[in-house]
C-alpha positions in Angstrom: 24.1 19.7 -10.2 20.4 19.0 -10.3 18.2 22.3 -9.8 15.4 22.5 -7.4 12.9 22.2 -10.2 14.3 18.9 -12.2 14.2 17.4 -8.3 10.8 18.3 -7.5 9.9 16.8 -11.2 11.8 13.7 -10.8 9.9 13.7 -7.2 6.6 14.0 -8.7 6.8 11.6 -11.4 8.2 9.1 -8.9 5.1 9.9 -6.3 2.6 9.3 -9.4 4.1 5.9 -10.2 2.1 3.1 -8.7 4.8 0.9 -8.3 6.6 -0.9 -5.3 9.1 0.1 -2.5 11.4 -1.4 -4.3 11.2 -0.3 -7.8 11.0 3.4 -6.3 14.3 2.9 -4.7 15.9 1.6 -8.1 14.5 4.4 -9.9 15.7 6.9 -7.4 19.3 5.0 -7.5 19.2 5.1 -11.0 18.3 9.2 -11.4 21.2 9.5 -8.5 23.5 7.8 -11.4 23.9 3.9 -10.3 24.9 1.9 -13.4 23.0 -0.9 -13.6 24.9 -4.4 -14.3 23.0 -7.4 -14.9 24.9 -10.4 -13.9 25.6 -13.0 -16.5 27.9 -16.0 -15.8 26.4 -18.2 -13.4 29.1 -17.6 -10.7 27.7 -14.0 -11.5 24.1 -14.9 -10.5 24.9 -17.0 -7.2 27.0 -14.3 -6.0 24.2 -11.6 -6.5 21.7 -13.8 -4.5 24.2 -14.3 -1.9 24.3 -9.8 -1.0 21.5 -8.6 0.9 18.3 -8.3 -1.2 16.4 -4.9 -2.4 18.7 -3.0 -0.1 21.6 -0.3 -0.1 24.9 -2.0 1.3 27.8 -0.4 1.8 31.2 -2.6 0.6 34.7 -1.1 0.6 37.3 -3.0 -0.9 41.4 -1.7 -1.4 40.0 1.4 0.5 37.1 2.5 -1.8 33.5 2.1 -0.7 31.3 1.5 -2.9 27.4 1.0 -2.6 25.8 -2.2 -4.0 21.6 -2.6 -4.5 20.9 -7.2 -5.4 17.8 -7.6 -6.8 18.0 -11.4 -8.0 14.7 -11.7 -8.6 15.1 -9.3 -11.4 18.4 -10.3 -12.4 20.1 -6.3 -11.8 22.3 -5.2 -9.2 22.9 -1.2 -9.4 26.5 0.2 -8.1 27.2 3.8 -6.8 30.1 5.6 -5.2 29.7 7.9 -2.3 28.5 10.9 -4.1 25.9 8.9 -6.4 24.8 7.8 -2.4 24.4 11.1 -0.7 22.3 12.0 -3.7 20.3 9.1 -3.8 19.3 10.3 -0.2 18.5 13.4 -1.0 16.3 12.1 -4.2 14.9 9.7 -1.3 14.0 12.7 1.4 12.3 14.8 -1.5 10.4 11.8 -2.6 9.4 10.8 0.9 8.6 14.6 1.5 6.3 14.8 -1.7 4.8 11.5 -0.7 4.1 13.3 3.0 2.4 15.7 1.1 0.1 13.8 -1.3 -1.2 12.1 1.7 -2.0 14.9 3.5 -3.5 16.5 0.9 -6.0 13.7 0.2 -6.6 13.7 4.0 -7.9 17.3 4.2 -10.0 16.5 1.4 -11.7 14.2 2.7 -12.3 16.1 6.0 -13.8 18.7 3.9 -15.8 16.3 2.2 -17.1 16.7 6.1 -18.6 19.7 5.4 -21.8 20.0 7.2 -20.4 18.0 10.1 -18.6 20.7 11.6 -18.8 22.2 15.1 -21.6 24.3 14.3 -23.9 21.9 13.0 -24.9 20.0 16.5 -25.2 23.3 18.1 -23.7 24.7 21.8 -23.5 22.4 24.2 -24.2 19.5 22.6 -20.9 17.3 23.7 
């Protein structure tokens, strides 16, 4: 099990990465422990255009679900079981949590950035 200081690293590289949605939701599966298969016959490479694109889906078959992420346009598709899943959320809350916070840390900087336009500075009664 992951300790709380490996997640918030693996959050904070993550959040520093100027990358897409999408690429943050592979890396994410990926940490969570999703093997990566890269399809390579061509009835390999229809059927992975043919799942649901840059999306976690859910497919049980003989009673097992397992969890399937298609990204033909870069040739992968990631599988996970349930556990890799529920860890892959919580990956995804603490990333979405540190993302909350970068954001509203830049905001209050640029409010102080405000400085001089405070309350104080028009005087009473000046609404």
């Amino acid at each position: 099990m992951l300790t709380l200081k490996r997640l918030s690293l693996i959050a904070s590289i993550l959040c520093l990465s100027a990358c897409s949605t999408g690429q943050n939701k592979e890396r994410l599966l990926s940490a969570a422990g999703f093997r990566t298969v890269v399809p390579s016959t061509p009835t390999q490479i229809a059927q992975l255009k043919t799942l649901p694109q840059r999306q976690v889906v859910p497919v049980t078959k003989n009673g097992k679900t397992s969890f399937l992420f298609a990204d033909s346009a870069r040739n992968i598709l990631l599988i996970g079981n349930q556990n890799q899943y529920s860890q892959f959320q919580q990956y995804s809350l603490q990333y979405h949590l540190a993302q909350d916070k970068v954001e509203a840390a830049s905001l209050n900087a640029d409010a102080s950035e405000w400085g001089c336009w405070g309350g104080g500075f028009w005087g009473p009664g000046f609404y």
